[in-house]
N, C-alpha and C positions, 0 to 999 in steps of 0.2 A: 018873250022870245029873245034867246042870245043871239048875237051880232055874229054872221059867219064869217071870219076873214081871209084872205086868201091865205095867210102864213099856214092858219088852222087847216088847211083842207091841203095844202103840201105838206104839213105835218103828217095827215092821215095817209096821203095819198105814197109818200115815203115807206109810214108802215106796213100797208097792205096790199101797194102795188094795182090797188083799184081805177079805174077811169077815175079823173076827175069832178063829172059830174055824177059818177054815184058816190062821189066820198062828201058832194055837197049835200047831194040829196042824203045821205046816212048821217049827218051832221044834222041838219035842218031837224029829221027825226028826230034823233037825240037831242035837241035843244042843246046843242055846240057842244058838249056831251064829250070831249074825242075818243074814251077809251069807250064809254055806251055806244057810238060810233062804227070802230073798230068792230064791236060783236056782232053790229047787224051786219056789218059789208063782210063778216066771217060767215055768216048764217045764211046769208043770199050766195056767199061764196061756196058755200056745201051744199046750200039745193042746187045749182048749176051744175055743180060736180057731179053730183049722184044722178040729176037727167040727163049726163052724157057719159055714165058710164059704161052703157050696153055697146055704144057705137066701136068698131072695129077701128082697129088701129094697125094698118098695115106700112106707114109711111115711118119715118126717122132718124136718127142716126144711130152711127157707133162711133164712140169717144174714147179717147187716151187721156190718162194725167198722173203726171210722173212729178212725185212731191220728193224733201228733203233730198237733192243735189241727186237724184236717182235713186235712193233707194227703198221706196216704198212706189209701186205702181198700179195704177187701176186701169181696167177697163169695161166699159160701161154699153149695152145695146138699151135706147127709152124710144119707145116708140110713139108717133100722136096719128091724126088723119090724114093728115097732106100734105105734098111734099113741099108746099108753100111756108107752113108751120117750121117743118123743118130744117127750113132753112133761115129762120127768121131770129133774130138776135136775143131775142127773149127767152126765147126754145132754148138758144144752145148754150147764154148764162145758166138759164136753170141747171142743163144736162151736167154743166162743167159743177155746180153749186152739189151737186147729187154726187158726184165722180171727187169733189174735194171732202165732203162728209165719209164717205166710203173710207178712203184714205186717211180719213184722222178718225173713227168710230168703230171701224173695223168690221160690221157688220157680219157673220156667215150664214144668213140666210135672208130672203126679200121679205117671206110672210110667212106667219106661226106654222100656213099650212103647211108647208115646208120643214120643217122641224121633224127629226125622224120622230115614230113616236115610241122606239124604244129609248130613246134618249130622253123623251119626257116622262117615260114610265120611271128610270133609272132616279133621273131628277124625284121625283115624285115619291119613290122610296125613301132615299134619304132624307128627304122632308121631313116624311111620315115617323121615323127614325127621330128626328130631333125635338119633336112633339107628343114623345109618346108622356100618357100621365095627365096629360090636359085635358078639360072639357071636350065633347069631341066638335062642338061647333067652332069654339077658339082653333083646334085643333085646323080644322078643315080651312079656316080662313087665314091662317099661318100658311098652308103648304100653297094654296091657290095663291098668295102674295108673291110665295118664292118661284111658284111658275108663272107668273106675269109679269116677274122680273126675270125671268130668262128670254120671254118673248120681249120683252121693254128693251136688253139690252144686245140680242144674238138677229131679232128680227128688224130691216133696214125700216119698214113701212113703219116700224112702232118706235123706232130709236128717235130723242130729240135734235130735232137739227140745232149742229154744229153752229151756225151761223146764226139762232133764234132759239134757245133752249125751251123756248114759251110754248113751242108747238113743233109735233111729229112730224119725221117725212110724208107723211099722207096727209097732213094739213098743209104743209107746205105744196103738194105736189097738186088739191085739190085749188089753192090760191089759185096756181098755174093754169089750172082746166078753165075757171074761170074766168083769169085775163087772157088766154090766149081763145076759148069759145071752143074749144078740141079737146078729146079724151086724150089724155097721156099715162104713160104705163112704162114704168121700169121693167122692163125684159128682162134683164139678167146681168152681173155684172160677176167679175173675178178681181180680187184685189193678191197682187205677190208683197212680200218685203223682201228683202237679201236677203239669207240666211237663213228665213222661215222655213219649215218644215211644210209639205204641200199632202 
């Protein structure tokens, strides 16, 4: 059994924002382990996520963040359950961490669902278009690549965060549910530039 030391369990505890006693206890698991570590306190961190997703979230804020000397700005509504949560310093790092990805990602929609679907039909044609002549299975798994790079790079929930390219805003946001013990949920956000066409 490897020796767990305190450096190692701030190392993890840095990464994934875990309590510190589950980053010993995922450590001890992994036999000091930190990146086998890392997955379990990922993997406990998405079942906590997913058993508090049904829970209503009527509590949170709405955020401003106005990047390059003014001219790029966001605004952001994330809701969680309480108005305790939302007020608490972790909450509204995250919210501003969400509101500065926005701002440098660009985002124009939260989730696929959202995606008109004549716009994915359109996508979807010219795919089909640039495939024509190939197997049709090649074929099929060429167009569905280009449409989950449209949802990878147009949709917020599937874009990699800014701050950790390793992992999606929904991984990022499921971290959150499970250090804060609350369902949180991006609402809705609007991003302007100067100049941009609306």
């Amino acid at each position: 059994m490897a020796e767990i030391t305190a450096k190692t369990v701030m190392a993890l505890r840095e990464k994934t924002n875990a309590a510190m006693m589950e980053c010993k206890a995922a450590l001890k698991e992994a036999d000091g382990d930190l990146e086998k570590a890392e997955v379990i306190l990922r993997k406990k961190g998405t079942i906590k996520a997913e058993k508090k997703a049904d829970r209503q979230t009527k509590e949170g804020i709405i955020a401003s963040y106005i990047h390059m000397a003014g001219r790029i700005g966001v605004l952001i509504e994330v809701n969680c359950e309480t108005d305790f949560v939302a007020r608490n310093e972790i909450f509204q790092a995250f919210v501003r961490d969400i509101s500065l990805h926005i701002a440098a990602a660009n985002p124009k929609f939260l989730g696929r669902e959202e995606i008109p679907e004549a716009l994915l039909a359109t996508e979807r044609e010219i795919a089909l278009d640039q495939v024509k002549g190939k197997p049709e299975a090649i074929a099929e798994k060429i167009v569905q690549g280009k449409i989950d790079k449209i949802f990878s790079e147009q949709c917020l929930y599937e874009q990699a965060f800014i701050k950790n390219p390793d992992i999606t805003i929904a991984d990022f946001v499921k971290s959150k549910i499970a250090e804060l013990g609350e369902n949180l949920v991006v609402r809705r956000f609007v991003r302007w530039a100067v100049g941009e066409e609306i």
